[in-house]
C-alpha positions in Angstrom: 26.4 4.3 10.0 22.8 2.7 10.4 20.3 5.1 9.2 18.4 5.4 12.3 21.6 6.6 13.7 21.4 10.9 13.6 18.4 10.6 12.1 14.6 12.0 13.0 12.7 9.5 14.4 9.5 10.6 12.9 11.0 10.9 9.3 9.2 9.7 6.2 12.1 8.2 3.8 11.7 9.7 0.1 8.4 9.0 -1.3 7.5 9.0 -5.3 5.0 7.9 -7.3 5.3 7.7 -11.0 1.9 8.0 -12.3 0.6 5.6 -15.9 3.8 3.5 -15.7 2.0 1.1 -17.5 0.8 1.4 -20.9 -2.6 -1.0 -20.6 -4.1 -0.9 -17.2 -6.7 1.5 -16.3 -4.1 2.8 -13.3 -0.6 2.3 -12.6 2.2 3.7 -10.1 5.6 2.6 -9.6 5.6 4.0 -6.0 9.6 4.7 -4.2 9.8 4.5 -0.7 13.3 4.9 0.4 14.8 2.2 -1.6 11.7 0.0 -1.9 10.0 -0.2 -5.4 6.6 -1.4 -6.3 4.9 -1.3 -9.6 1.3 -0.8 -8.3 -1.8 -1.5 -11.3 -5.5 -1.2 -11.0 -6.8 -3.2 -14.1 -10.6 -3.2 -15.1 -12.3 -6.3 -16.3 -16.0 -6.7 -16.7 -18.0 -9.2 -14.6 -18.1 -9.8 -10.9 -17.8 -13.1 -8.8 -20.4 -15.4 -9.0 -21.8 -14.9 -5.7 -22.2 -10.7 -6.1 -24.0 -11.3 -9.7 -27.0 -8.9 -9.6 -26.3 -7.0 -6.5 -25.8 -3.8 -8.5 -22.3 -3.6 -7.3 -18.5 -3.9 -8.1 -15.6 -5.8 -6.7 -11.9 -5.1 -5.6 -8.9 -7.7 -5.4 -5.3 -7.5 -4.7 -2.5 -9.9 -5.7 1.1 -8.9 -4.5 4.3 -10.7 -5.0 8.0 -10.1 -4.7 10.3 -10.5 -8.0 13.6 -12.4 -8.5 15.8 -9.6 -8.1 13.7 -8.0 -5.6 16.3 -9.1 -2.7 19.9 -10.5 -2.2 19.9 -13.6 -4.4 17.1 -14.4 -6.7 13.8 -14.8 -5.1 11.9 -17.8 -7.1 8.5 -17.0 -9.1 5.7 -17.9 -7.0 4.4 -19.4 -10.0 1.9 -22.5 -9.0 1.3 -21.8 -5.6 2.0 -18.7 -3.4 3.7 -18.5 -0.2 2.1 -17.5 2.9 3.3 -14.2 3.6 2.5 -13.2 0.1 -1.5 -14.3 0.6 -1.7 -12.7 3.9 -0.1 -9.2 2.2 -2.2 -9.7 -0.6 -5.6 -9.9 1.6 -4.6 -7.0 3.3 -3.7 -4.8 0.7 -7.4 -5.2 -0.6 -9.2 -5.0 2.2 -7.5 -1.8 2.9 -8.9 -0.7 -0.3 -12.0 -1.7 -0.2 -12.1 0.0 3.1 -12.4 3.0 1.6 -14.2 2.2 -1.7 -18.0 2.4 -2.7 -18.3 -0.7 -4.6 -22.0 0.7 -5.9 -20.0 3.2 -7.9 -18.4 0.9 -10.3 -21.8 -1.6 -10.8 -20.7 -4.7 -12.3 -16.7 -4.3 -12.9 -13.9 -6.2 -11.0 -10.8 -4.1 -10.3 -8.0 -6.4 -10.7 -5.0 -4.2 -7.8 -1.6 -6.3 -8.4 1.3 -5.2 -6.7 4.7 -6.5 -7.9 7.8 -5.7 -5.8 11.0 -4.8 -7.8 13.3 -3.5 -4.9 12.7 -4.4 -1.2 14.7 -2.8 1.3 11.7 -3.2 4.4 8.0 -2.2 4.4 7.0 -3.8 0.8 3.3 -4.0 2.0 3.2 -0.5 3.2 4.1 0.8 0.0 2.4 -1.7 -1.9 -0.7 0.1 0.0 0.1 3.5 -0.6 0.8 3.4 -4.2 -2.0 0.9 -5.1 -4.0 3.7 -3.4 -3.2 6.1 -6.2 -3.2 3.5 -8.9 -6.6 2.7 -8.2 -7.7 6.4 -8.3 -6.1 7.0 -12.1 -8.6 3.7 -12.6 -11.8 5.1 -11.4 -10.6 7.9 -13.3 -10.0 6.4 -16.5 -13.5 4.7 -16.2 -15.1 8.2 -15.4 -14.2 8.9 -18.7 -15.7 6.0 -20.2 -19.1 6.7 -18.7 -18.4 3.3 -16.6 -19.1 4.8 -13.1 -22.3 5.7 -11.7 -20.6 8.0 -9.0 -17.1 8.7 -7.9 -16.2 5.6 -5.5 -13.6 6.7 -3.7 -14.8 7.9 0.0 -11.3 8.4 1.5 -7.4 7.7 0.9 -5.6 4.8 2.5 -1.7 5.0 3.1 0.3 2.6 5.3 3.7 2.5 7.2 5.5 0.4 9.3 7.0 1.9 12.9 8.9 -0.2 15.4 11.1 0.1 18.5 15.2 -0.1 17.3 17.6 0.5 20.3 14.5 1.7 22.5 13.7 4.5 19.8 10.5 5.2 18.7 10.9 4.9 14.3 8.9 5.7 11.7 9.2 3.7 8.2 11.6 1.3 8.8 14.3 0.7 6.1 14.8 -3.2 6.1 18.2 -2.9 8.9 16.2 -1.4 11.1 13.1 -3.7 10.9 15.9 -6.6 10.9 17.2 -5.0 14.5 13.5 -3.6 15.7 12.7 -4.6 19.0 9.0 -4.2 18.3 7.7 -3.9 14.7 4.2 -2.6 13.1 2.3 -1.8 10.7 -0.3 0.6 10.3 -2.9 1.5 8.1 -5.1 4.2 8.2 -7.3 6.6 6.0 -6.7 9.8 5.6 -9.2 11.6 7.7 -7.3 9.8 10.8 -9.3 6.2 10.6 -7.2 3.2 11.7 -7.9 0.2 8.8 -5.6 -2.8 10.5 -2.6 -2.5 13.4 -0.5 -5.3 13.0 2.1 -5.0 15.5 4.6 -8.0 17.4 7.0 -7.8 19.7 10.2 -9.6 18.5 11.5 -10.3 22.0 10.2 -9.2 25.4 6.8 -8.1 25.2 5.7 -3.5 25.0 3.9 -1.5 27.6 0.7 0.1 26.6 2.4 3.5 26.5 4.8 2.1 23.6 1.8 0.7 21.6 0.3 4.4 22.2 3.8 5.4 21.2 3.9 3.2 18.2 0.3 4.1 16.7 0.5 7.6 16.7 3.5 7.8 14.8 2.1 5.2 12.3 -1.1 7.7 12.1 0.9 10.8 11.6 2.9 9.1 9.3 -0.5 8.2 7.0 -1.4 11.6 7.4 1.5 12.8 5.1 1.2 10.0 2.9 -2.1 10.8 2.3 -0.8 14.1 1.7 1.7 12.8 -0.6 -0.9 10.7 -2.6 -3.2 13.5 -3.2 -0.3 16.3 -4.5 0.8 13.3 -6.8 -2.7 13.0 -7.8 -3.3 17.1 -8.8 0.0 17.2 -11.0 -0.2 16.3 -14.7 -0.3 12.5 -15.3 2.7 11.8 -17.8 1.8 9.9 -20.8 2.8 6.6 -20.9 6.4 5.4 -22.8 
C-alpha cells in the first residue's frame, strides 16, 4: 500500500540525527528522514575568499552530492564536473544557512558545509538542510571552545521539507513514490521563528489555485516548526564521542 495511503497528511516521517559522526570535522550529523540518509559536516579552515579579505568577517559554503549506492543502480561520482541539480542544491543549502548566520562572529574562518547523500528515498535537499543545520552548530561550538569566535553566530535555526499535492491530498515530507506521483511538488524552507528562506514549488501537470499554494506553504511552515524543534532536543542531549 503507498504510504500516503491511511496515513496523516501532516506527518513528519522519522527524523534522527546522529551527532560527531565524523571523527575530524568541527561538526558532523548523519541526519534520517524516513529512509533518506545524509552525512551532513561543517569543516573549519582558516582564510576567507579573496574578495571578503579584511572585512572582519567569515564565510559559509555548501557542497552536496549523491553517492553510488544512494539510488537503484549506481549513481556515477560527480568527480570533474557536477551536474546541475547538484549545484543548484548545493547553492541552496548555503544560502539557507547563511540566512541565518552572523558571519562577524566567526572573523576570518571559512566553514566548509558538505552534504553527502548515502540513501535517497525523496527530499535529499530538505534533509540535507536540516541536518547541515545542526552540524554547523556542533562547529560553532567546537570553535567556541577554541576561543575562535568573537560571539555566538547563530541568530535562528533553518529546517526544510518538501509538501506536494498526491491524489488531490495535501502531504507533508514526501517519501520519493509520492513525490514521483505528486501532482504539485515543493519545497520549503523556513527558520524557526516562522521566517520563510526560499519556496520552490512546480506544478507537474495542470497548474494550483492560490488556495493550494496557501495550502501547500503552511504545511511546509508547520512542518519546519517541528524540525526546528527536533534540531534543538538533538542539540541539548549529550553529543556521543566519536567511533
Amino acid at each position: 500500500m503507498p504510504r500516503h495511503e491511511g496515513r496523516n497528511p501532516d506527518q513528519l516521517r522519522p527524523v534522527t540525527f546522529h551527532r560527531n559522526y565524523a571523527r575530524n570535522a568541527e561538526g558532523s550529523v548523519l541526519v534520517e528522514v524516513g529512509n533518506t540518509r545524509v552525512i551532513c559536516t561543517a569543516s573549519a579552515v582558516n582564510g576567507v575568499p579573496r574578495w571578503m579579505k579584511d572585512s572582519g568577517k567569515g564565510w559559509m559554503t555548501a557542497e552536496y552530492a549523491m553517492l553510488p549506492g544512494s539510488v537503484t543502480g549506481r549513481k556515477r561520482r560527480e568527480t570533474l564536473k557536477k551536474d546541475g541539480r547538484s549545484v543548484e542544491i548545493q547553492r541552496l543549502i548555503g544560502r539557507a544557512l547563511r540566512a541565518v548566520v552572523d558571519m562577524e562572529g566567526f572573523p576570518g574562518i571559512t566553514l566548509h558545509v558538505d552534504c553527502d547523500v548515502l540513501q535517497a528515498d525523496g527530499g535529499t535537499r530538505c534533509a540535507s538542510i536540516t541536518g547541515a543545520m545542526v552540524a554547523v552548530h556542533d562547529a560553532f561550538q567546537s570553535l567556541a571552545a577554541k576561543e575562535k569566535l568573537s560571539h555566538w553566530p547563530l541568530r535562528d535555526w533553518v529546517a526544510a521539507v518538501s509538501v506536494g499535492v498526491v491524489d488531490e491530498t495535501v502531504l507533508l515530507d514526501l517519501d520519493y513514490e509520492e513525490d514521483f506521483a505528486a501532482q504539485v511538488d515543493m519545497n520549503i524552507v523556513a527558520t524557526g521563528k516562522g521566517k520563510l528562506v526560499e519556496v520552490q514549488g512546480t506544478a507537474e501537470g495542470d497548474p494550483f489555485s492560490r488556495e493550494i499554494l496557501d495550502q501547500l506553504v503552511d504545511s511546509g511552515l508547520a512542518g519546519c516548526a517541528e524540525l526546528a524543534n527536533l534540531q534543538q532536543k538533538a542539540v541539548l542531549e549529550t553529543q556521543p564521542a566519536p567511533s
